[in-house]
C-alpha positions in Angstrom: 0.0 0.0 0.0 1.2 3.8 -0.7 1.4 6.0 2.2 1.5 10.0 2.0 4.0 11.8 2.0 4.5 13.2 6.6 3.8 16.9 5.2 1.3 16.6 2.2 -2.2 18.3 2.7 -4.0 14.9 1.8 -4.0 11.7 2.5 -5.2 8.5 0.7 -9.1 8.1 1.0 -9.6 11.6 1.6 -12.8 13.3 -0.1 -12.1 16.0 -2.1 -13.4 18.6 -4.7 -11.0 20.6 -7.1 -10.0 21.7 -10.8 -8.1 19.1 -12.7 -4.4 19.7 -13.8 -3.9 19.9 -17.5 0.0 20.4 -18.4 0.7 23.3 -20.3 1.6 21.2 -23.8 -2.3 19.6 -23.5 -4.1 22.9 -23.2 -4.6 23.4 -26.7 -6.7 20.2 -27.0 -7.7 20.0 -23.2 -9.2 21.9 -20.8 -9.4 21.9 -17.0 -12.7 20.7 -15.5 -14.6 20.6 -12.0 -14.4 17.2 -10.3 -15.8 15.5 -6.9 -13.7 12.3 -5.7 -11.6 10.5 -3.2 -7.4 10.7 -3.5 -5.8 7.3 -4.8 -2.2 8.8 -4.7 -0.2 11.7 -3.5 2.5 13.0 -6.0 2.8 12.7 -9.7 3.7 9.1 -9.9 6.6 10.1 -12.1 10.4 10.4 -10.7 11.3 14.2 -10.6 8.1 15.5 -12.3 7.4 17.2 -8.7 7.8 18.0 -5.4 6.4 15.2 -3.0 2.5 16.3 -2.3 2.7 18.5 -5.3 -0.4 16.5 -7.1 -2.7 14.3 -6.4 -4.7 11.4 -7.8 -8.8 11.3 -7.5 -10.7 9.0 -8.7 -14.4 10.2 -9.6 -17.6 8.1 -9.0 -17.4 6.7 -12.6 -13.8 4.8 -11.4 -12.2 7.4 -13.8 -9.2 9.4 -12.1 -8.3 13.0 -12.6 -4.5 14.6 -12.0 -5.1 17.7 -9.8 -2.8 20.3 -8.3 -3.2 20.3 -4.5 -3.3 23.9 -4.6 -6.5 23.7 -6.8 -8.5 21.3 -4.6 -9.9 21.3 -1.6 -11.9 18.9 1.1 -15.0 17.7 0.2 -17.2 16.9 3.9 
């Protein structure tokens, strides 16, 4: 199982609401959208893409799962 990074601002199975992340060479083709969900994984996933807690993982109630900036979501109650 994946455990958080001590100092990120969510943790797995948190409910949370936000704007997606859509990197900057998708944005012609792809825009950001609203999304409800609970966090799968903290950090990018990728080796040196970002800082640890920089992104999350949510997947929606469709089991679809969204990238988001942690800056750009927020808890959900």
């Amino acid at each position: 199982m994946t455990t958080s990074p001590p100092n990120a601002p969510f943790l797995v199975g948190d409910r949370v609401r936000g704007t997606t992340y859509v990197p900057p060479e998708s944005r012609k083709r792809e825009a950001p959208e609203r999304f409800e969900g609970v966090v799968v994984q903290v950090g990018s996933g990728y080796p040196k893409v970002d800082a640890e807690g920089d992104f999350l993982w949510v997947r929606l109630a469709d089991c679809t799962e969204r990238q988001a900036l942690t800056t750009d979501t927020e808890p959900n109650p």
